[in-house]
C-alpha positions as CSV (number, residue, x, y, z in Angstrom):
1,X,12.8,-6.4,-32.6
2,X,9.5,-6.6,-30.4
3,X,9.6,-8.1,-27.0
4,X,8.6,-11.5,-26.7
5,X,5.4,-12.5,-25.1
6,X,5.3,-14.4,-21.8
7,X,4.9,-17.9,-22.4
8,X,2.0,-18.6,-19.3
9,X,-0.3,-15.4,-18.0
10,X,-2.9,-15.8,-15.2
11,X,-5.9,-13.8,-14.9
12,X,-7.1,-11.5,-11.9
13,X,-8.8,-14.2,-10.5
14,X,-6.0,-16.7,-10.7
15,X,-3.8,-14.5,-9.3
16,X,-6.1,-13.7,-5.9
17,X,-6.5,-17.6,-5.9
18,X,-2.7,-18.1,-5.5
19,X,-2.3,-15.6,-3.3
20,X,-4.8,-17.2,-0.9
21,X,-2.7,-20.3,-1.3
22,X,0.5,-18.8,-0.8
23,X,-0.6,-17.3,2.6
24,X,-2.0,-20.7,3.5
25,X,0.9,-22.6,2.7
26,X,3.3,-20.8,1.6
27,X,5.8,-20.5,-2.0
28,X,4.1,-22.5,-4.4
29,X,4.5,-23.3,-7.8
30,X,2.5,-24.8,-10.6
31,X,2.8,-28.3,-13.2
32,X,0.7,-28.2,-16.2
33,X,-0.6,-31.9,-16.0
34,X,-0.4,-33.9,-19.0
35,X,-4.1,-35.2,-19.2
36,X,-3.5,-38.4,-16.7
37,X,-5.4,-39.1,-13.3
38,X,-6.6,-34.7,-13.6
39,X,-6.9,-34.1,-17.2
40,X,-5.2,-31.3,-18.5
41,X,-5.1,-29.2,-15.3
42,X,-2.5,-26.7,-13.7
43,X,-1.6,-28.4,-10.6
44,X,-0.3,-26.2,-7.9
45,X,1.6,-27.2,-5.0
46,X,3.9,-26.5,-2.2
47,X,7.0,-26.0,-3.8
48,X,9.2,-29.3,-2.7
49,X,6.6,-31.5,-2.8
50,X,6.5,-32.0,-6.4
51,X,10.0,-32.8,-7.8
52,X,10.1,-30.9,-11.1
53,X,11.8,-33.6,-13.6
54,X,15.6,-32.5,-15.5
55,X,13.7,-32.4,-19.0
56,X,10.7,-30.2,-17.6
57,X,10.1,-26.5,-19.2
58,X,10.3,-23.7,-16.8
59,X,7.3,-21.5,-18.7
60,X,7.8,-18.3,-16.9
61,X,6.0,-17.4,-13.4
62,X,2.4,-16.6,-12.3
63,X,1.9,-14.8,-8.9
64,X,5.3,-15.4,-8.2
65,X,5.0,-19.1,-8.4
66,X,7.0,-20.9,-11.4
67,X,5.2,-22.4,-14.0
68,X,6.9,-25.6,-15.6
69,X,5.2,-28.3,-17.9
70,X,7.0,-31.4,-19.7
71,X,9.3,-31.3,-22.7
72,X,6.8,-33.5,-24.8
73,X,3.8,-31.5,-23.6
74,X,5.8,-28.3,-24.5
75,X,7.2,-29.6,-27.9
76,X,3.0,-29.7,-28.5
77,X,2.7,-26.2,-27.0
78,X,5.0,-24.0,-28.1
79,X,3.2,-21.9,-30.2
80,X,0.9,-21.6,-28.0
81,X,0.5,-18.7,-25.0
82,X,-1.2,-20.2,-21.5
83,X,-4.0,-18.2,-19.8
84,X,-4.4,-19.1,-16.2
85,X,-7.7,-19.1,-15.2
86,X,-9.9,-19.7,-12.2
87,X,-13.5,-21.2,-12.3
88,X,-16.4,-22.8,-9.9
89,X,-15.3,-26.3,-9.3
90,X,-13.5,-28.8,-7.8
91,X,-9.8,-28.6,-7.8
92,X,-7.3,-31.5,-9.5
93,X,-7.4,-34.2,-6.5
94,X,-3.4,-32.9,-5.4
95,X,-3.5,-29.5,-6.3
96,X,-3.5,-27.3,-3.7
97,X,-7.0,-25.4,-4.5
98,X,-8.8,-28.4,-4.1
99,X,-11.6,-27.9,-1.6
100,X,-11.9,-24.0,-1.7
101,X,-15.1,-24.7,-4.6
102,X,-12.5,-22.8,-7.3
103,X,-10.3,-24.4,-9.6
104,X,-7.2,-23.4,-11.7
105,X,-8.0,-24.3,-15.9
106,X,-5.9,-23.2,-18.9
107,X,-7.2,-21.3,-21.8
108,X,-4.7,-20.9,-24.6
109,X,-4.1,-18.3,-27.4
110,X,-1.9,-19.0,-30.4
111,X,0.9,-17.0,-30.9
112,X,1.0,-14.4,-33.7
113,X,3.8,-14.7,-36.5
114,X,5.8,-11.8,-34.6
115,X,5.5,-12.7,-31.5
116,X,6.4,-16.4,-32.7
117,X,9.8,-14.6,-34.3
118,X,10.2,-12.8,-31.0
119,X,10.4,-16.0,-28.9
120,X,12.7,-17.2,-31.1
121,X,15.3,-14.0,-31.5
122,X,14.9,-14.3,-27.5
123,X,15.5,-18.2,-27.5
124,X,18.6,-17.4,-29.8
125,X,19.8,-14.5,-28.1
126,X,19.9,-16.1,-24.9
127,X,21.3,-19.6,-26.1
């Protein structure tokens, strides 16, 4: 059986990005925003100041922040692998990288059919 494939990757870029925000304001995690007020953004903030709901899917971590999106959103997503990203722009109006002229986006990859069978082996193995 293979190892199964992290659900949510960032890129060198992103990665420097949260760093910078980390040593600004600390731990921080991330919300992948369901396409209201900021699209379909990752939102990063301070973590505490964005109360992760009981139903919410913790997607793995990024830069040593967690990563979580909703249930629905996930149910839509799940054969899907998240690419954190960082380009020119203005950050989602609450996220934390708003202002510095970059902003977090999410590319996406599907899965292949054995790393779809690995996430499930691990989803089974693990409960």
């Amino acid at each position: 059986m293979s190892e199964a494939p992290a659900r949510v990757l960032a890129t060198q870029a992103a990665l420097d990005l949260i760093a910078k925000l980390q040593e600004k304001h600390g731990a921080v995690m991330f919300h992948q925003s369901g396409g209201c007020c900021d699209g379909s953004s990752p939102m990063c903030y301070p973590v505490g100041d964005y109360l992760v709901a009981p139903d919410d899917v913790r997607l793995g971590e990024i830069g040593g922040a967690a990563f979580f999106m909703s249930r629905s959103q996930f149910e839509y997503w799940r054969y899907t692998q998240l690419i954190i990203d960082v380009v020119e722009g203005m950050g989602g109006m609450f996220s934390l990288e708003n202002g510095t002229g970059s902003r977090f986006l999410t590319r996406s990859k599907l899965f292949t059919e054995a790393e779809q069978a690995a996430l499930q082996a691990q989803k089974t193995s693990s409960g």
